[in-house]
C-alpha angles and dihedrals in degrees: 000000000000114000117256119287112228104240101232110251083249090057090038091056093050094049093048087054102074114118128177084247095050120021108199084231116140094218112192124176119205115202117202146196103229137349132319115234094229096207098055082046088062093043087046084055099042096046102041110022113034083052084096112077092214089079091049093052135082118228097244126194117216118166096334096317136108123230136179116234130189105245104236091202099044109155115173084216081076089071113021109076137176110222139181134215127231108242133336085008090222136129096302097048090045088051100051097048079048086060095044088046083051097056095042121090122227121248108264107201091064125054104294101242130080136181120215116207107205138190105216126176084231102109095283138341141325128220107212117198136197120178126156120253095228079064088067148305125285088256095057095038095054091052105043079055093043086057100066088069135096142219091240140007093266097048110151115244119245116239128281133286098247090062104048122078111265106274095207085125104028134253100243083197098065095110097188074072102039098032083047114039124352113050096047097044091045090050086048092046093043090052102048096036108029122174119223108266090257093050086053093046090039091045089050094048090060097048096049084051112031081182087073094060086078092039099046086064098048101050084056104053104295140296084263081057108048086046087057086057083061098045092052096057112107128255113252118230128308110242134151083268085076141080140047109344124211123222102270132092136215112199130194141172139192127244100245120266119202111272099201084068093053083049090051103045087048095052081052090053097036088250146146127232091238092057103049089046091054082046091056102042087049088053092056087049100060095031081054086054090039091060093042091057093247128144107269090170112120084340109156109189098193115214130200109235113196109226119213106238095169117121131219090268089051095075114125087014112127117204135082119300108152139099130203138248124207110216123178112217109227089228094153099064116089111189104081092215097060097043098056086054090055094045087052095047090051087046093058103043086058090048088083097037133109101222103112093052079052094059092039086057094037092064093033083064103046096038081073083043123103105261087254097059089047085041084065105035093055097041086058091052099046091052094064077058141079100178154354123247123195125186118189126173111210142184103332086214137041122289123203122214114191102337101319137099115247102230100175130002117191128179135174129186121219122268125225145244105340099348120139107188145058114187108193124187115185131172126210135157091002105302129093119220124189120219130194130194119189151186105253094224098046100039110012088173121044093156082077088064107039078050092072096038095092086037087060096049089045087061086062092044097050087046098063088040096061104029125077103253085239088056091052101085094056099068091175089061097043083055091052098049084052089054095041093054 
């Protein structure tokens, strides 16, 4: 058997941070036309994913440390599982079997990931995932998943496993990966959320040398005070999103909307996608208080943004290799114009920032901590939040697993400490759709917020559909022209 692997202090910080509130657990749900040949599904497994040897180790604790360690009684029966929904077996019920997978922890004395088979009265069936975030980041993850599907539903299956090189760490040539998934969502990330030029340099340096996460810190003013930085950073507002979240989960998504018209509208604007998506997000927030009766006046509700930090040469790789961005939602503010300049103006401020190597570094440092410092640190960081957003562009045209045609994908990572909301947007085929996963207590319906997604991003269409293009960057006036008519 191959001697233990040496978790890297990032990956140790991510698997230390499970709590019965908040399991460090990446959940994705696949909706399909059509049936999944099982069978192919399994070959598909066994061929490309279990290639790398991560899904086939346990997480091991030895003095303090964390190793990976081949399972000797690996059996893929362990993760892939048949299940069946209560019911009409439709949105609600698969919903709500997403939110019960998402507050259960995976078993850790076998490898930490899972795939649900599931029979749905959706016009076919739904692939639900669990994998645990110390296995790798979002980015990663949703390649390495992406890559077991095809162009078309005939598609020949690559070769085994067994024949192919351990991918352990990674084949950057292995172009279903790279042609499907990498290289397309990195140039869109890169594009949308773009680190200044020193950030980059500074954030490839520390990858190349883990040893200078430790140093990096200590050549500024020291890891205590970089953490102060943190510290004084003020809390964002008080809502009903906010406060101590239980074990179980709600979960929502949005029916798709066309993203060549939010291209569109935001070429019109001078806007990003990404902008126009976090506007819109920011829209259904404070529609959702509004509802509720709440305050929406001057609220800020401020979100943690994961920032892609892997390089080129990190394709295939699993691991952690991200940072993380604070951005405060404009949700106080009610005329949609206005707030997606905001948004735009605050997106572009934390462009040049370094906050995501801070965070990098951040986790580097208490990954090698004892659990209660991290505990600490990260609880510290996760109260100046009240949730965490993720926007990933994904395959700009439709994937087939198994046979079948991939209609929606949807995916959320964890959130931290005492946070009670992941907001995930994700584009495919085309279309964008806009998840939620909630806290029960705290948003026992987060079907009433992804609802009023599409209507937000309908204010700015109709917009630029009414206003002459030179009106639209005075978003005062163009108020006052609505209220006039």
């Amino acid at each position: 058997m191959p001697a233990p692997e040496r978790m890297s202090n990032v990956d140790t910080a991510w698997l230390r941070m499970d709590r019965p509130s908040n399991l460090m657990q990446i959940v994705g749900v696949m909706l399909f036309d059509g049936q999944l040949d099982l069978d192919r599904l399994r070959q598909l497994i066994e061929n490309r994913l279990l290639g790398y040897r991560r899904f086939r180790q346990i997480a091991v604790e030895t003095g303090g440390a964390y190793s990976w360690v081949d399972d000797p009684d690996f059996s893929l029966d362990h993760h892939l599982r048949l299940a069946v929904l209560p019911g009409a077996a439709g949105q609600v019920e698969l919903q709500g079997l997403v939110a019960d997978l998402a507050s259960t922890p995976l078993n850790p004395s076998r490898p930490l990931w899972e795939l649900h088979v599931v029979d749905t009265a959706l016009g076919g069936q739904a692939l639900i995932l669990r994998i645990h975030h110390c296995i790798a980041d979002g980015i990663a993850l949703v390649g390495v998943i992406l890559a077991l599907a095809d162009d078309g539903p005939a598609t020949a299956v690559a070769p085994s496993a067994a024949a192919l090189p351990d991918r352990e760490a990674g084949d950057p040539s292995d172009d279903i990966f790279w042609r499907l998934v990498y290289r397309p969502m990195t140039d869109a990330m890169l594009a949308s959320i773009r680190i200044s030029t020193n950030a980059w340099a500074k954030s490839i340096d520390l990858m190349s040398n883990p040893l200078q996460l430790l140093d990096y810190a200590r050549t500024g003013t020291g890891i205590a005070a970089e953490v102060a930085k943190l510290a004084t950073m003020p809390d964002d507002t008080p809502t009903r999103f906010k406060g101590k979240p239980g074990a179980a989960k709600r979960v929502a998504w949005s029916e798709p909307i066309s993203l060549p018209e939010v291209k569109a509208v935001g070429r019109v604007l001078g806007c990003s996608v990404n902008d126009m998506l976090l506007s819109a997000a920011a829209g259904a927030l404070r529609g959702y208080l509004q509802a509720q009766g709440d305050p929406v006046d001057e609220v800020e509700l401020r979100a943690l943004v994961p920032v892609n930090l892997r390089r080129p040469a990190d394709a295939g790789t699993l691991g952690n290799r991200f940072g993380l961005v604070a951005l405060e939602l404009p949700v106080g503010i009610e005329n949609p114009l206005e707030r997606l300049y905001v948004t735009r103006a605050r997106m572009e401020k934390l462009k040049s920032s370094f906050q995501a190597v801070l965070t990098l570094t951040l986790l580097g440092a208490v990954g090698a901590a004892p659990k209660f410092v991290q505990e600490q640190v990260l609880d510290l960081l996760a109260s100046k939040a009240t949730a965490v957003m993720t926007n990933v562009p994904g395959p700009r045209s439709a994937l087939y697993f198994a046979g079948a045609r991939l209609r929606q994908p949807f995916f959320w990572v964890p959130q931290s400490g005492d946070i009670g909301m992941g907001v995930s947007i994700l584009s495919y085929d085309g279309k964008v759709q806009f998840g939620l996963i909630t806290d029960k207590t705290l948003v026992p319906d987060p079907e009433r917020i992804v609802e009023r997604f599409a209507g937000e991003f309908e204010k700015l269409l109709w917009l630029v559909l009414m206003e002459p293009q030179d009106a639209l960057a005075d978003p005062q006036a163009v108020e006052n022209d609505l209220t006039a008519a």
